[in-house]
C-alpha positions, 0 to 999 in steps of 0.5 A, a space after each residue: 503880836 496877834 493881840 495888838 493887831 485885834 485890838 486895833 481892828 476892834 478899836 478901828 470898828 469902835 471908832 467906824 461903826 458909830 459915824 456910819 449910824 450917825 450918819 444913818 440917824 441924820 439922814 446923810 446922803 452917803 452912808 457906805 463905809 468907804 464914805 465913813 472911813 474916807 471922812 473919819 480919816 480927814 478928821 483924824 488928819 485934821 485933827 493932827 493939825 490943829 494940835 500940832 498948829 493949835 496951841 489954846 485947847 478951848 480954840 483947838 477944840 472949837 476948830 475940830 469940832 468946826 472943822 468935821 462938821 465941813 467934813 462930813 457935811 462935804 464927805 457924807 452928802 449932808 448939811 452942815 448942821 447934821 454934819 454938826 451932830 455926826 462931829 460932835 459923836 465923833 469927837 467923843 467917839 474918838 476921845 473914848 478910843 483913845 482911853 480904851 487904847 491907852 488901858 488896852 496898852 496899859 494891860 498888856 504892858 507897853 
């Protein structure tokens, strides 16, 4: 149990610690945690929508990245371009979690 509760707390920094020097390399104007966490989840729920809305992958994938670059442009004080770039290292940031997730359960045996 306590592996499982590591993992997610290493996977949770993985997916965290990146936005926030992304958004620290764009020159965002809220770079706190609270900020990040606050806008990674509204992309992680935005997300939840369009695949459960989103039927093409090509739109679906077009609409995530769309959609998080308004979040983090609103959520961290920023344009829509450097919002762009911060969703654009997200996606690939949370698409790369994912695998590491899905080998961290495979090795344990879920």
């Amino acid at each position: 149990m306590m592996q499982i509760v590591i993992s997610l707390a290493i996977i949770f920094i993985i997916i965290i610690y990146p936005v926030m020097l992304a958004a620290r390399l764009v020159g965002a104007g809220k770079t706190g945690f609270g900020s990040v966490v606050f806008s990674v989840f509204l992309q992680l729920f935005l997300g939840i929508l369009i695949k459960v809305f989103i039927v093409s992958e090509l739109v679906a994938v077009l609409s995530a990245v769309i959609g998080g670059s308004v979040i983090y442009s609103s959520a961290l004080d920023t344009s829509i371009l450097r919002g762009f770039a911060i969703s654009i290292l997200a996606v690939i940031i949370v698409v790369g979690t994912i695998f590491l997730l899905a080998g961290i359960f495979a090795v344990l045996g879920m």
